[in-house]
C-alpha positions as CSV (number, residue, x, y, z in Angstrom):
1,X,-33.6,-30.7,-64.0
2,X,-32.1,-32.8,-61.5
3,X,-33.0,-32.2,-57.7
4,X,-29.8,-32.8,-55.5
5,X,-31.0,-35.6,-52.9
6,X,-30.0,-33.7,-49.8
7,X,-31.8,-31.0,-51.0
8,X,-35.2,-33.3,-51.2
9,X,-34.3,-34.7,-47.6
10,X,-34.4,-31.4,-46.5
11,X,-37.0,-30.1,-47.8
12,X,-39.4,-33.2,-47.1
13,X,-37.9,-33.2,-43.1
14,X,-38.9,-29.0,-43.5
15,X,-36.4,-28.0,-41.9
16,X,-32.8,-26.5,-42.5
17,X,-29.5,-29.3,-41.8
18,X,-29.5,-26.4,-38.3
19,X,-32.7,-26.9,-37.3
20,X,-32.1,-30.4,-37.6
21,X,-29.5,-30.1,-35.2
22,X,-31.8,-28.3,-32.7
23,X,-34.2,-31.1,-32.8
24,X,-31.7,-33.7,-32.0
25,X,-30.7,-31.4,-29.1
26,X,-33.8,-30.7,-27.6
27,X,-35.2,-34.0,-27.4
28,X,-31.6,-35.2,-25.7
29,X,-31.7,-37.0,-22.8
30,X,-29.2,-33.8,-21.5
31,X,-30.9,-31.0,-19.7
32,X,-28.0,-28.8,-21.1
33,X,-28.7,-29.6,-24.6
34,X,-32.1,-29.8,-24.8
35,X,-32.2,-26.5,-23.2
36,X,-29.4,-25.0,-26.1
37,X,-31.5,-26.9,-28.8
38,X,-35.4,-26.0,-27.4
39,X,-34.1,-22.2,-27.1
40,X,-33.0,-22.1,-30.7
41,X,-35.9,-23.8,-32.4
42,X,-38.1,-21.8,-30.1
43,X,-36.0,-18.1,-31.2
44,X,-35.1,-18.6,-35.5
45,X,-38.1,-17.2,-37.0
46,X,-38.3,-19.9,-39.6
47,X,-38.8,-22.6,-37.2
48,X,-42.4,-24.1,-38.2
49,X,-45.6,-23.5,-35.4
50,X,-45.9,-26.9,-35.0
51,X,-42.2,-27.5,-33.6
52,X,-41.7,-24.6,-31.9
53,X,-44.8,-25.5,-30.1
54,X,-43.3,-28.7,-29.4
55,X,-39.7,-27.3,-28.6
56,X,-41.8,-25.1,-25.9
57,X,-43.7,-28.2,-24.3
58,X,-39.9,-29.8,-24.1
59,X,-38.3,-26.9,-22.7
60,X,-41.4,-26.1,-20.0
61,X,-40.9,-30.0,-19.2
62,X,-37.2,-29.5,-18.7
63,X,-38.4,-26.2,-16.7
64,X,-40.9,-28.3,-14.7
65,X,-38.0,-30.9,-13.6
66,X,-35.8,-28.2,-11.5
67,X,-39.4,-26.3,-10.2
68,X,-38.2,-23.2,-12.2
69,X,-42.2,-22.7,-12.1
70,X,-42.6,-19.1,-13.6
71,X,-40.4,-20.1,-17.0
72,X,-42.3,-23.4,-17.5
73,X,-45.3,-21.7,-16.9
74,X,-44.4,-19.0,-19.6
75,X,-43.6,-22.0,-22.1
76,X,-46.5,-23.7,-21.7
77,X,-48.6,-20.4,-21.7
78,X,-46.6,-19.6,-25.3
79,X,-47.0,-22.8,-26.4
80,X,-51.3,-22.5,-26.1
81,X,-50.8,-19.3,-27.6
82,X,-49.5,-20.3,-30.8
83,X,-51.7,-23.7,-31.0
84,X,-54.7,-23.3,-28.5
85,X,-56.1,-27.0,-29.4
86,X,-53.2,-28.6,-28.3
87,X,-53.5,-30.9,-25.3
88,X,-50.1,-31.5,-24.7
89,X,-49.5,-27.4,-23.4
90,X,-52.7,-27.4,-21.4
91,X,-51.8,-30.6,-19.7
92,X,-48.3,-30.1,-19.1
93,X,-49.6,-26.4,-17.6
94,X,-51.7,-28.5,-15.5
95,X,-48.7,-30.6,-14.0
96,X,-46.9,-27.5,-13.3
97,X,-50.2,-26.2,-11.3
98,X,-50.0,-29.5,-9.3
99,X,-46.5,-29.2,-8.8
100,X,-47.2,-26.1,-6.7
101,X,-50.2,-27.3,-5.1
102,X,-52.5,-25.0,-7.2
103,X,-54.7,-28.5,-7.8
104,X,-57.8,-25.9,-8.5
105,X,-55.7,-24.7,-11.6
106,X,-54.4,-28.0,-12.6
107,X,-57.9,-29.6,-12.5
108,X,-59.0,-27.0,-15.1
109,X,-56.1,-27.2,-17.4
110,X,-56.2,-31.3,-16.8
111,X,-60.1,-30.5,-17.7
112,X,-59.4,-28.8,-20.7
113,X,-56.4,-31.6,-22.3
114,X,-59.1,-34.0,-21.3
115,X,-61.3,-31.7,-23.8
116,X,-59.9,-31.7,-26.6
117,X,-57.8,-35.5,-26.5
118,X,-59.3,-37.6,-23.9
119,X,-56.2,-39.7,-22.9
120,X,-55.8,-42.3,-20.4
121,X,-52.7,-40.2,-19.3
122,X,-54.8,-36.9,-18.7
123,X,-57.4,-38.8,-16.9
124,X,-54.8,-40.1,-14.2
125,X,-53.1,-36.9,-14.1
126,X,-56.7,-35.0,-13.2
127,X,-57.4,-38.5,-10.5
128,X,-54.0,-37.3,-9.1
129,X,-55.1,-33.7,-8.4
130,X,-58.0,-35.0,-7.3
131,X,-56.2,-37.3,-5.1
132,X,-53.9,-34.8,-3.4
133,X,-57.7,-32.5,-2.8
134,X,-58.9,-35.7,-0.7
135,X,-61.5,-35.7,-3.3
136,X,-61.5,-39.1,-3.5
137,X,-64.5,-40.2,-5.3
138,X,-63.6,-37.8,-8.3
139,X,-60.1,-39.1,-7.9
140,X,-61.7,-42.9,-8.3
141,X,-63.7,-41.8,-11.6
142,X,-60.8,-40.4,-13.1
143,X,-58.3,-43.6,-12.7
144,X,-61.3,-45.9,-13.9
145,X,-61.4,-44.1,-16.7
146,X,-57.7,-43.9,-17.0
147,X,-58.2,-48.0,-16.8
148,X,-60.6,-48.1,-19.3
149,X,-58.5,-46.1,-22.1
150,X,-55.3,-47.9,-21.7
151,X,-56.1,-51.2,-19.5
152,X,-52.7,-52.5,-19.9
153,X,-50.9,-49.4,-17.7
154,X,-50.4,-50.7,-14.5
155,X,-50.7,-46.9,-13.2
156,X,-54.5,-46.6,-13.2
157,X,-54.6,-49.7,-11.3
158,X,-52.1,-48.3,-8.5
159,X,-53.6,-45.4,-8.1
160,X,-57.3,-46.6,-7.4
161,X,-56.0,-49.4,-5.5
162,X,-53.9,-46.8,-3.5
163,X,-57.7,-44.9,-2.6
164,X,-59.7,-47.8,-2.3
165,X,-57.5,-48.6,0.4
166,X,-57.6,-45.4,2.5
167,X,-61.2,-45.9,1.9
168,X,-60.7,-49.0,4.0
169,X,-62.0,-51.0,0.9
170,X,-59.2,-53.8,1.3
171,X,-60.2,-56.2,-0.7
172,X,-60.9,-54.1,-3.6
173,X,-57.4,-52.3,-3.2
174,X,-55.8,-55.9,-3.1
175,X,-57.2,-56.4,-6.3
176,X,-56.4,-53.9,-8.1
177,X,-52.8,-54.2,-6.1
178,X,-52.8,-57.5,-8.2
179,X,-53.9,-55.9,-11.8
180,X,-50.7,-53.5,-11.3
181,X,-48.3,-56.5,-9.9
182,X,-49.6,-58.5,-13.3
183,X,-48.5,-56.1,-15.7
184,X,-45.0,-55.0,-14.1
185,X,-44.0,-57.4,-11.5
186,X,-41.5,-55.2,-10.6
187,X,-43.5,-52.4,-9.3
188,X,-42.3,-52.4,-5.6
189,X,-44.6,-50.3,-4.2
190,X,-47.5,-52.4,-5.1
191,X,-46.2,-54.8,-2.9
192,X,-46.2,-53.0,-0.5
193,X,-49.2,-51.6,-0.3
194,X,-50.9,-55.0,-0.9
195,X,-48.8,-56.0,2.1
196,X,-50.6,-53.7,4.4
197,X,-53.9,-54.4,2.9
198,X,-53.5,-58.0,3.1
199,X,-52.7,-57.8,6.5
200,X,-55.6,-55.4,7.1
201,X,-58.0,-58.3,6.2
202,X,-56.1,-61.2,8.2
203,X,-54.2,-62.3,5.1
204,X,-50.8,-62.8,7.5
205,X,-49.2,-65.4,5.4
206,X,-49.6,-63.2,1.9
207,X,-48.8,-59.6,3.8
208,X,-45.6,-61.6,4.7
209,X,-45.0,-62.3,1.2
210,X,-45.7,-59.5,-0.3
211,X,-43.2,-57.4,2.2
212,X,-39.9,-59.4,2.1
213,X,-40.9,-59.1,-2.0
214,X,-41.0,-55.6,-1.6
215,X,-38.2,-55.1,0.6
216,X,-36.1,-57.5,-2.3
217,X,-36.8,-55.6,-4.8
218,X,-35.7,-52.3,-3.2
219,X,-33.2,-53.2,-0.5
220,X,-32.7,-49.7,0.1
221,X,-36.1,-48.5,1.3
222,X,-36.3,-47.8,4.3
223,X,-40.4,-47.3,4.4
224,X,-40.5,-51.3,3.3
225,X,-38.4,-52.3,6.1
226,X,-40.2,-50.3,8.9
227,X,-43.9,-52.2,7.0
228,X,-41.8,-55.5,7.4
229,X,-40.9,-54.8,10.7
230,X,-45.0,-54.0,11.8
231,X,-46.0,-57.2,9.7
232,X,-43.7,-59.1,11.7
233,X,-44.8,-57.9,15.1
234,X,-48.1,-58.5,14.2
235,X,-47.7,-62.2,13.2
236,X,-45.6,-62.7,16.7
237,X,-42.0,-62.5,14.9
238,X,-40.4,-60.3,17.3
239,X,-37.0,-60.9,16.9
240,X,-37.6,-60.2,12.8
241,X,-39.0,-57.3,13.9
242,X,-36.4,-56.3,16.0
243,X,-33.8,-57.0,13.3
244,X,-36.4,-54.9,11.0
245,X,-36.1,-51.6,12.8
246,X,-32.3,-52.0,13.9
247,X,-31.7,-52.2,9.9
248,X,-33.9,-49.3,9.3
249,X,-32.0,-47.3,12.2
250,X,-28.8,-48.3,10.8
251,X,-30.0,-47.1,7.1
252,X,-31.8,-44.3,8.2
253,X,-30.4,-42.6,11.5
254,X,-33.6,-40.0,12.0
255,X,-36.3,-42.4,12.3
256,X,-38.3,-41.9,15.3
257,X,-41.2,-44.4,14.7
258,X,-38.1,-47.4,14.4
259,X,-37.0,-46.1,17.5
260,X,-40.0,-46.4,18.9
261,X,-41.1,-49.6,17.8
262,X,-38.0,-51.3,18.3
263,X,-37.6,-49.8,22.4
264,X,-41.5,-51.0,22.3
265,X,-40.5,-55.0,22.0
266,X,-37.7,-54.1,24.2
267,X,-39.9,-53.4,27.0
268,X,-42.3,-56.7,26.5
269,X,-38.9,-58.4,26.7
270,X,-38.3,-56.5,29.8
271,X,-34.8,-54.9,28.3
272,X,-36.0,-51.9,30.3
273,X,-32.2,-50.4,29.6
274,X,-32.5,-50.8,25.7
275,X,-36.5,-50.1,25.6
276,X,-35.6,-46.4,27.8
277,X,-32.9,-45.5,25.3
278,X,-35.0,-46.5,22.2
279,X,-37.7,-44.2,23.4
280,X,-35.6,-41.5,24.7
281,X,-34.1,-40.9,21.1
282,X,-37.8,-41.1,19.6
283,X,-38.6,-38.6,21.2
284,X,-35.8,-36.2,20.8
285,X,-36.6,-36.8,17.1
286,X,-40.5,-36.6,17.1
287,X,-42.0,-35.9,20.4
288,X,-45.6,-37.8,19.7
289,X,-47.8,-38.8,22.2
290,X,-47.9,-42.0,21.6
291,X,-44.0,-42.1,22.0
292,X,-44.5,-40.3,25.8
293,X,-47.2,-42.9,26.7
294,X,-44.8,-45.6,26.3
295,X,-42.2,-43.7,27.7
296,X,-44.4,-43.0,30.6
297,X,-45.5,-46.9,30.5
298,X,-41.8,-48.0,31.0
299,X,-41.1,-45.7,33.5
300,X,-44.1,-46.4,35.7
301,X,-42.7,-50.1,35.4
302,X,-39.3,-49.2,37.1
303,X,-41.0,-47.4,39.6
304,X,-40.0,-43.9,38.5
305,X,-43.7,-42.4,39.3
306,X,-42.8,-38.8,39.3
307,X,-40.7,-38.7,35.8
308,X,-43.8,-41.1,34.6
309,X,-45.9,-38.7,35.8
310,X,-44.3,-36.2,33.2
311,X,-44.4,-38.3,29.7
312,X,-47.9,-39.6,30.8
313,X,-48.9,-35.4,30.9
314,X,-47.8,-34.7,27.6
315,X,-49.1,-37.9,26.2
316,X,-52.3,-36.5,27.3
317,X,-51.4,-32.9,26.6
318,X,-51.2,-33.9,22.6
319,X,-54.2,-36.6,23.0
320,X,-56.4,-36.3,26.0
321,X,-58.7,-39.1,25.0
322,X,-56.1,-41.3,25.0
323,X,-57.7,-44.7,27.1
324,X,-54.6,-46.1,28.1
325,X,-52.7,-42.9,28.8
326,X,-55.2,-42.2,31.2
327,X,-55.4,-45.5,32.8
328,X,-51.6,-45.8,33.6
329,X,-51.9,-42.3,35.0
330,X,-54.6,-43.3,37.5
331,X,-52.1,-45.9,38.5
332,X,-49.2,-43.6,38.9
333,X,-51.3,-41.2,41.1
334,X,-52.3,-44.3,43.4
335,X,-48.9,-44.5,43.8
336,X,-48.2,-40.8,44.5
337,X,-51.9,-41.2,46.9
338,X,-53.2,-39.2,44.5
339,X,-56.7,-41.0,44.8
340,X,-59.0,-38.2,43.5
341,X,-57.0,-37.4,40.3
342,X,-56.4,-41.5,40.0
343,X,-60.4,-42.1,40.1
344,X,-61.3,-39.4,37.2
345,X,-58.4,-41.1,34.8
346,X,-59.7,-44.7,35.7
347,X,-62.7,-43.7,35.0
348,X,-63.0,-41.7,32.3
349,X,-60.5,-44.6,30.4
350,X,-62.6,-46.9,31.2
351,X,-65.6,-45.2,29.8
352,X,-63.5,-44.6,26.4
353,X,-62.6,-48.4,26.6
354,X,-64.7,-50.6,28.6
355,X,-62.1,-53.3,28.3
356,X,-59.6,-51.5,30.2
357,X,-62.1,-52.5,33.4
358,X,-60.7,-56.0,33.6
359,X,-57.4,-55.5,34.7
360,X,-58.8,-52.9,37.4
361,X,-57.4,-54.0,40.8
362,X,-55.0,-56.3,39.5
363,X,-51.6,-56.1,41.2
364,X,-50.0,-56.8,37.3
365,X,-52.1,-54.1,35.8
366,X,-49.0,-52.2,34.1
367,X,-47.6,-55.6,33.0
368,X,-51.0,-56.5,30.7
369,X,-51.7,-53.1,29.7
370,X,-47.8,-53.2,28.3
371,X,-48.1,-57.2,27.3
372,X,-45.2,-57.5,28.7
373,X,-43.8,-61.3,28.5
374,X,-42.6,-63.4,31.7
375,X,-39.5,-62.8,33.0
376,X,-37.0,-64.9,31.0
377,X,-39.1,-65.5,28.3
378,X,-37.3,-65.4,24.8
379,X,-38.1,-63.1,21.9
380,X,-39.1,-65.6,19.0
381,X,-38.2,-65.0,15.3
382,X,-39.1,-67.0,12.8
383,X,-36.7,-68.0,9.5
384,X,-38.1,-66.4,6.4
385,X,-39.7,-68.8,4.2
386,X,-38.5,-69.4,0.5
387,X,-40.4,-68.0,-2.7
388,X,-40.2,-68.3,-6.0
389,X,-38.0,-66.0,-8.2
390,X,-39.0,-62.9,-9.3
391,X,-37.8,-60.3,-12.2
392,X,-35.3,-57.8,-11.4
393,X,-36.0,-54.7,-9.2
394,X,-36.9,-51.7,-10.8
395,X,-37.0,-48.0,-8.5
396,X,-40.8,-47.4,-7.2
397,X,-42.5,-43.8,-5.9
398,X,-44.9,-43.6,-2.8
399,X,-47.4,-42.3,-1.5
400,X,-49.4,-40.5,-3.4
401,X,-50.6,-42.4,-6.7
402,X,-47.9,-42.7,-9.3
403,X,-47.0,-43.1,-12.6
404,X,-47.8,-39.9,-14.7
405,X,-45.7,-40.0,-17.7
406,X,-44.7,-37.3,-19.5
407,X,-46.4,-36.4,-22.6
């Protein structure tokens, strides 16, 4: 007897020409149809274990992607049910744990995938709980191991490098910055980051490099731009700098530290107008206190001693250890013959920075503690120097580490 061949492919595929359907749907790139198709695999009763359980880690991902947490949660659960080895539910339950910041319960069901399939994937996704605990050392086992499963994933790389920095280990984070950049040179946040480390360990030339690469390859972030802007101050580039924050401003109306920063050069430049305004709207977006000591810094300058009296208060209000708060106070309540009030700030600054004794008595005390330039003098920006061509950009994720694919 002859065996019609569609009847063979369908019975080798074990499934009916429906299900078939289904499948397609539910691994679709549309959140519509892979819901329509996941559903139905998940609901005909002669749907297989093995797929259903697959059509329920597909549908908890979709689930997962718009936080519907309690229906991802139930698929995943369902999904351990039918097949209770199976890594791929008891991870995917673990990224839904992390995703509400239940990082106790992710560990475990990270713990568990990691049981029974030890991937480089699980590994990184347990480091990234780890991360977001501040346990940091776990979080450093976990992406070595990650590294050491699949080394040619630039994500275990980012990720360490990413703690070994806030650990303050710089040059180990600017290597493993350079492991990630080797195996996508794209990634723009490792850039990034390797631009702040770099600059961290007096590498001014390669921080400068490594943030006009990352601000290339992502034109539009904004978090790249304020970096470029810091790097530039740092390396004396004011007006770069200046042009740095105005662009973030312009992209990015609500950004109080550009503000800050940019009415901060305004006042060494002595562009008291633009430097008040800058500093004004920083604070009407984020009162810090490092925003009202600079505020209060600027107007002691002008000679407004009672309204820098004010910022200087709640500079100290939000950090009353603050050295150079305290100093510029004891200056403003010379003025105000304050002299009792003005002794206890000098001297309590000075005992929580010695340094701050040298410019005692001076008559251009505010000036050096401000670094404030000469009158006249001209802010100097430097032309950005050429580099070689790089691939095209691709999107990149900060802060926390990155790169957890979906299994």
């Amino acid at each position: 007897m002859r065996i019609p061949l569609a009847f063979l492919v369908i019975a080798i595929l074990g499934m009916s020409p429906a299900v078939a359907d289904d499948t397609s749907d539910c691994f679709s790139p549309s959140p519509e149809r892979t819901l329509k198709g996941c559903t139905n695999i998940i609901n005909k009763k002669a749907s297989p274990n093995p797929l259903r359980v697959k059509a329920l880690n597909r549908r908890g991902q979709q689930h997962l992607n718009t936080n519907a947490f309690d229906s991802a949660l139930a698929d995943f659960n369902r999904a351990i049910q039918i097949e209770p080895q199976g890594s791929q539910a008891h991870h995917n339950r673990g990224r839904a744990y992390a995703k509400m910041r239940k990082f106790d319960f992710a560990i475990e069901n990270f713990s568990r995938a990691i049981e029974l399939e030890p991937k480089s994937l699980y590994f990184h996704s347990r480091g990234t709980a780890y991360f977001s605990m501040q346990r940091l050392e776990d979080a450093i086992v976990d992406f070595s191991t990650s590294i050491d499963l699949d080394p040619k994933s630039q994500f275990g790389y980012f990720s360490r490098g990413l703690v070994q920095g806030i650990r303050g280990n710089h040059q180990v984070a600017i290597k493993d910055m350079t492991e990630t950049i080797n195996r996508d040179p794209r990634y723009q946040a490792a850039y990034l980051y390797r631009a702040t480390y770099r600059l961290a360990t007096g590498d001014n030339v390669g921080a400068l490099a490594d943030i006009k690469e990352a601000v290339r390859l992502d034109p539009a972030d904004t978090d790249a731009r304020f970096h470029q802007g810091r790097i530039n101050t740092s390396l004396g580039r004011h007006q770069d700098a200046i042009a740095d924050y105005t662009r973030v401003i312009q992209m990015k109306a609500s950004s109080p530290g550009a503000y800050l920063n940019r009415g901060i050069l305004y006042m060494r430049y002595r562009d008291f107008a633009k430097a008040r305004s800058d500093m004004e709207r920083s604070i009407s977006l984020e009162a810090t206190g490092v925003a009202h000591y600079n505020k209060g810094l600027l107007l002691a300058l002008l000679g407004e001693n009672t309204l820098a009296l004010i910022d200087l208060d709640h500079a100290l209000r939000r950090t009353p250890d603050h050295p150079h708060s305290l100093y510029v106070r004891s200056l403003v309540y010379e003025r105000l013959d304050r002299h009792d009030e003005a002794a206890n700030d000098r001297n309590r600054a000075i005992e929580l920075l010695p340094a701050l004794g040298t410019v005692v008595g001076k008559s251009d005390a505010l000036e050096l503690i401000g670094n404030l330039r000469p009158p006249g003098a001209t802010v100097p920006g430097v032309s950005s120097p050429t580099r070689p061509p790089v691939p095209a950009p691709t999107p990149a994720n900060r802060p926390q580490p990155k790169g957890e694919r979906r299994s």
